[in-house]
C-alpha positions as CSV (number, residue, x, y, z in Angstrom):
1,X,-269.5,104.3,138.5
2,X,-269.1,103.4,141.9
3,X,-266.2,104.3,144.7
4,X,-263.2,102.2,143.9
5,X,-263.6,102.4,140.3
6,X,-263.8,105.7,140.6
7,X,-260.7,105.8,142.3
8,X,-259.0,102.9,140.3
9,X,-259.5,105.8,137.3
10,X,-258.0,108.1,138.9
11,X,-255.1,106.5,140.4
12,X,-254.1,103.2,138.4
13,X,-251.9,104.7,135.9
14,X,-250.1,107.2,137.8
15,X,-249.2,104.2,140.4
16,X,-248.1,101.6,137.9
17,X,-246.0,104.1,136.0
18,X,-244.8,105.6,139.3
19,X,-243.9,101.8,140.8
20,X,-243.1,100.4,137.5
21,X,-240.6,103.0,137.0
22,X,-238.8,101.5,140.3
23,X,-239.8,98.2,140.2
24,X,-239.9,95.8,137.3
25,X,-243.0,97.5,135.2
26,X,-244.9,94.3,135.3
27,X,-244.8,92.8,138.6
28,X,-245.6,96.7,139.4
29,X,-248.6,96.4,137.4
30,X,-249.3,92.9,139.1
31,X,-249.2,94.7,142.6
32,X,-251.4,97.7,141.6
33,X,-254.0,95.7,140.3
34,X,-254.3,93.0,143.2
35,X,-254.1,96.1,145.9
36,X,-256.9,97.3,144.1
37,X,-258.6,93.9,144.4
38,X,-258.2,94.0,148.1
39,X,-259.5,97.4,148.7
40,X,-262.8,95.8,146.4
41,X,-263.3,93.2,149.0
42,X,-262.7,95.9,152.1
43,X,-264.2,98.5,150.8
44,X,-266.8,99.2,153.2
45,X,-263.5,100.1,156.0
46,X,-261.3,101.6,153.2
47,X,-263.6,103.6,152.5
48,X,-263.8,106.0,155.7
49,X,-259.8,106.3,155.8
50,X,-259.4,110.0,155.4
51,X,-256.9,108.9,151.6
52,X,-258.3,105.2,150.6
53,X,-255.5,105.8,147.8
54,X,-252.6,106.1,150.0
55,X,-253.9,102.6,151.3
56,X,-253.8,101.1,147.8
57,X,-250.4,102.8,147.5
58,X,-248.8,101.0,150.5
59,X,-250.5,97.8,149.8
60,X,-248.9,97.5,146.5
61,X,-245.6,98.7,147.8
62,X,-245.9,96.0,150.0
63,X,-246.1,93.7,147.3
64,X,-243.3,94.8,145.3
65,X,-241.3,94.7,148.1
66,X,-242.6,91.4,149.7
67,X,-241.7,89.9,145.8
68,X,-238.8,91.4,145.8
69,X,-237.5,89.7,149.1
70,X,-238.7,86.7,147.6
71,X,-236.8,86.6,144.7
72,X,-233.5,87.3,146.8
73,X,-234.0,84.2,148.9
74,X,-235.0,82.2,146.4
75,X,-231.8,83.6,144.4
76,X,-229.6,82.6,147.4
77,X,-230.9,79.5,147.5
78,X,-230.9,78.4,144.1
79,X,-226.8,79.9,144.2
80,X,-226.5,77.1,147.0
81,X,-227.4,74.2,144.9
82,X,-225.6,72.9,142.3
83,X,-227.7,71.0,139.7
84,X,-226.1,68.0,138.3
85,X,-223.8,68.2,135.3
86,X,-224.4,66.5,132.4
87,X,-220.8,65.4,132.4
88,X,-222.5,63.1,135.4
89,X,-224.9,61.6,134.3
90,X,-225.0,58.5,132.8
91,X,-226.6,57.5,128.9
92,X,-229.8,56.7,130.1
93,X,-229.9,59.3,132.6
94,X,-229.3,61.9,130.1
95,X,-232.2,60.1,127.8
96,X,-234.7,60.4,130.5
97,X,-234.1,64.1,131.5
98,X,-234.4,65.0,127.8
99,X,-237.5,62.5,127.4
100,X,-239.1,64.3,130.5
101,X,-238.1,67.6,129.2
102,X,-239.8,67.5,126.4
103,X,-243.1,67.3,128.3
104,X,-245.5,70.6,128.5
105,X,-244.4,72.1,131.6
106,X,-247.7,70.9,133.6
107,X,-246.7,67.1,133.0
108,X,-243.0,67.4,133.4
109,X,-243.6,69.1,137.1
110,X,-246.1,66.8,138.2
111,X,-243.5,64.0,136.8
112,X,-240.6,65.8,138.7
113,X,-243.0,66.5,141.8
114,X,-244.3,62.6,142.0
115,X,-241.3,60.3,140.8
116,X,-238.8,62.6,141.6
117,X,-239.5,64.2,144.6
118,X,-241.4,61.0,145.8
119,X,-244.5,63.3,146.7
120,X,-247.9,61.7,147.3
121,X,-250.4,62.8,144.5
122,X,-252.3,65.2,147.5
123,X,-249.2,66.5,147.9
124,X,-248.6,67.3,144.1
125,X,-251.9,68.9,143.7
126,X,-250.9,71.6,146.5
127,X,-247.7,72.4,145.3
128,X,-249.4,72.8,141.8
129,X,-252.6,73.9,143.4
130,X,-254.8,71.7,141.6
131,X,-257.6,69.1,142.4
132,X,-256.0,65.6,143.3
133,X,-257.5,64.0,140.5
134,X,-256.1,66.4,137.8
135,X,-252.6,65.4,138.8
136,X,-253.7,61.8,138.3
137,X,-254.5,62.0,135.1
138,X,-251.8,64.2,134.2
139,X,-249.3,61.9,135.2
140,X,-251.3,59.0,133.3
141,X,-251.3,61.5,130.3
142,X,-247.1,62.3,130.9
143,X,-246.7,58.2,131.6
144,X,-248.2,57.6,127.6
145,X,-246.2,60.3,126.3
146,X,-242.7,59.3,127.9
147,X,-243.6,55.2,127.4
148,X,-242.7,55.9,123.4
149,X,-239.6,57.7,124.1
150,X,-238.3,55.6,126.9
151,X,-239.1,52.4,124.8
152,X,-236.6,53.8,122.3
153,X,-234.0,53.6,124.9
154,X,-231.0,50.9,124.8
């Protein structure tokens, strides 16, 4: 067993149920295992620190708390916009949100990202992070799946 699996033994549990004990258990986990991915690729310097392990420690604190900061912007944001009420939106507007809604998630977001947000197909596949050609087909995919349920439609 080499270095940093050594050390991933060793220290892996007692930091996830340390951090996830503070933090939500999961994304604590999450952090833990990608710190421990980093130190992998930079070994070869992480290794002559005098504690490698208190370098894992802070990178996945860093995480946690990175995330965490995250989620409270995104939370004030969100708070700031007020998504529109069903109470205003017409028959078929209603119709189309549940037609699109009933989409896998992959389809209705690309549909959302390309119709609704009027993003160009590149710019889909990097808000999605997929190839160009995979949102292509998954809107031609959500446009046959929708065509049925919008035909229906007064």
């Amino acid at each position: 067993m080499g270095a940093v699996e050594e050390l991933f033994v060793r220290e892996y549990p007692r930091l996830v149920r340390a951090l996830g004990t503070a933090f939500d258990p999961e994304a604590a986990a999450d952090a833990v295992q990608e710190a421990f991915i980093e130190a992998d690729r930079r070994w070869r310097t992480i290794s002559g620190y005098e504690d490698p392990a208190a370098w894992v420690r802070r990178v996945a604190l860093n995480r946690l708390l990175t995330g965490q900061r995250n989620q409270r912007r995104r939370a004030e944001i969100l708070a700031t916009i007020r998504p529109v009420a069903p109470d205003d939106l017409t028959a078929d507007q209603l119709d189309l949100r549940r037609a699109v809604a009933s989409l896998p998630d992959r389809m209705r977001l690309a549909v959302c990202l390309h119709y609704l947000a009027d993003l160009r197909i590149e710019d889909v596949a990097a808000a999605m992070d997929i190839a160009p050609g995979t949102v292509k087909s998954t809107l031609h995919d959500a446009r046959r799946r929708l065509r049925p349920l919008l035909a229906e439609l007064p």
